[in-house]
Steps between C-alpha positions, in 0.01 A plus 500: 500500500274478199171722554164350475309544227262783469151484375231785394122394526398830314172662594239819448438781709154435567711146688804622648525207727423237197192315444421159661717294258838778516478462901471114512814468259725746604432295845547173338804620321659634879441179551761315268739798546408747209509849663132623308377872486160636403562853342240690255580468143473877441680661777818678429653434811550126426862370364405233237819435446586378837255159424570187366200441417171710479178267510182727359223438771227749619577748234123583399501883413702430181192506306493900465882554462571123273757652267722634832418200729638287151795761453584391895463147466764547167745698707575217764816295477269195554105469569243206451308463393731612207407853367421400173208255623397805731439654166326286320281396813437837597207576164269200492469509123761216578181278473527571185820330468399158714217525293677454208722256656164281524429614876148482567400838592228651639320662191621913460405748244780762486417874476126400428286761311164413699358268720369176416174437516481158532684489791311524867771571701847663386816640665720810387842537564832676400789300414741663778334452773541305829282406801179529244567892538243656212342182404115477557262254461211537317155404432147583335373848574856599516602575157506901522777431801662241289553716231601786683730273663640395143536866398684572803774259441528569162538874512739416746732289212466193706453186295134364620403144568131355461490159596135318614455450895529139532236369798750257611667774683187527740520142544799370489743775492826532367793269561850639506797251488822642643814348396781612660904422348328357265316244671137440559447618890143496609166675358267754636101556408393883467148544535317772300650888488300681278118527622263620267344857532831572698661738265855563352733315763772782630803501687337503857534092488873508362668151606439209606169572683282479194320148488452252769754251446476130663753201442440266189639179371544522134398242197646334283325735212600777690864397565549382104365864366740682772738308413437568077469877631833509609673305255368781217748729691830509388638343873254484641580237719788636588352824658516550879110552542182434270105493616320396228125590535234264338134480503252288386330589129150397397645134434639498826838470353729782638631765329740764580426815621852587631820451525667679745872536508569846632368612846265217554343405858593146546287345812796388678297545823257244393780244395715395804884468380463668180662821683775266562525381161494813362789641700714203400401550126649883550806354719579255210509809281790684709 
């Protein structure tokens, strides 16, 4: 008898059981016969090498350990996404790169001396971060914070991003295309996270819970610059999972303000079938 494939949906501590998304698949994939586990990326106690296939999912505490969550991810006979995307998505100076690539980008000032003055409204953030942990938004009357902020960071060695808070996030939000095996699947709007006067965003809010997030049908602007996005990624098409997020710039164009490729929350409760679809995308794959 041949044995059933075996999956690994891996996870963090603070989510033993898996976040929305890892729960809904490794249902899904029960479902078409793929025998799924959830298991926590860091504990010893896990046999990697007993998987198939190891899908990265809720694994949201790699922001303070990045260099052994990457060293795990490397030591897997076979993970997707692949390891080496994990490390280039996992430092967001790859904006830089789709940048250059002629992305459009949401406008960033690396390791900034000061803060403009020009600029009303502003948001700080580290490059390794995830679920908008140590990012702040901020405003007039705030500068003191805002450079303590920036000091903080830097004394830290993080690499520090300045980019200007764009009101379309109040209004419209931001709109996050998931692709899954490397098709288009649906599209979810996030409304605003970072509320001004609310101070540097911690890990209390780690996951999925940060930013109301409704169903949304994409445009064809949005759909053309995901779809440019992804093709400035060596296969990018080909990965198993994408969620590109856009918003709107002062033009109302959008612009990129992330691409997320590595743990990345991907609404499938607010797209009926795309768990489905995304079980038979990691069924194909074993």
């Amino acid at each position: 008898m041949t044995a059933s494939p075996l999956c690994a949906l891996a996870t963090c501590a603070h989510l033993p059981e898996g976040g929305d998304d890892a729960r809904m698949l490794a249902a899904a994939l029960t479902g078409l016969g793929v025998a799924a586990d959830i298991a926590v990326w860091d504990d010893p106690a896990v046999d990697w090498s007993r998987y198939d296939l190891v899908v990265v999912r809720s694994t949201w505490d790699y922001t303070d350990r990045r260099d052994g969550f990457l060293a795990w991810a490397e030591s897997l006979p076979r993970v997707l996404n692949p390891a080496d995307v994990l490390r280039w998505n996992t430092d967001k100076r790859y904006l830089r790169d789709l940048e250059a690539a002629g992305v459009p980008v949401v406008p960033t000032r690396w390791d900034p001396d000061g803060i403009p003055a020009d600029w009303p409204e502003y948001v700080l953030k580290p490059s390794v971060s995830s679920g908008s942990r140590d990012t702040a938004r901020w405003g007039p009357g705030e500068e003191d914070a805002a450079r303590a902020h920036l000091r903080d960071l830097r004394a830290a060695g993080r690499t520090v991003m300045l980019q200007p808070y764009l009101e379309a996030v109040d209004t419209a939000g931001e709109t996050a295309l998931v692709f899954l095996g490397g098709e288009y699947s649906h599209a979810g709007r996030k409304a605003r996270v970072l509320n001004p006067g609310a101070g540097i965003e911690g890990l209390a809010g780690l996951g999925e819970s940060r930013g109301r997030v409704t169903a949304a049908t994409a445009t064809d602007a949005e759909l053309d610059l995901a779809h440019r996005v992804l093709d400035a990624v060596p296969g990018g098409r080909d990965l198993l999972y994408a969620r590109v997020d856009l918003i709107p710039g002062p033009d109302g164009d959008p612009l990129l303000i992330e691409l997320e490729l590595t743990e990345p929350a991907l609404y499938l409760e607010h797209a009926p079938g795309s768990d489905t679809r995304f079980a038979k995308a990691v069924a194909a794959l074993l």
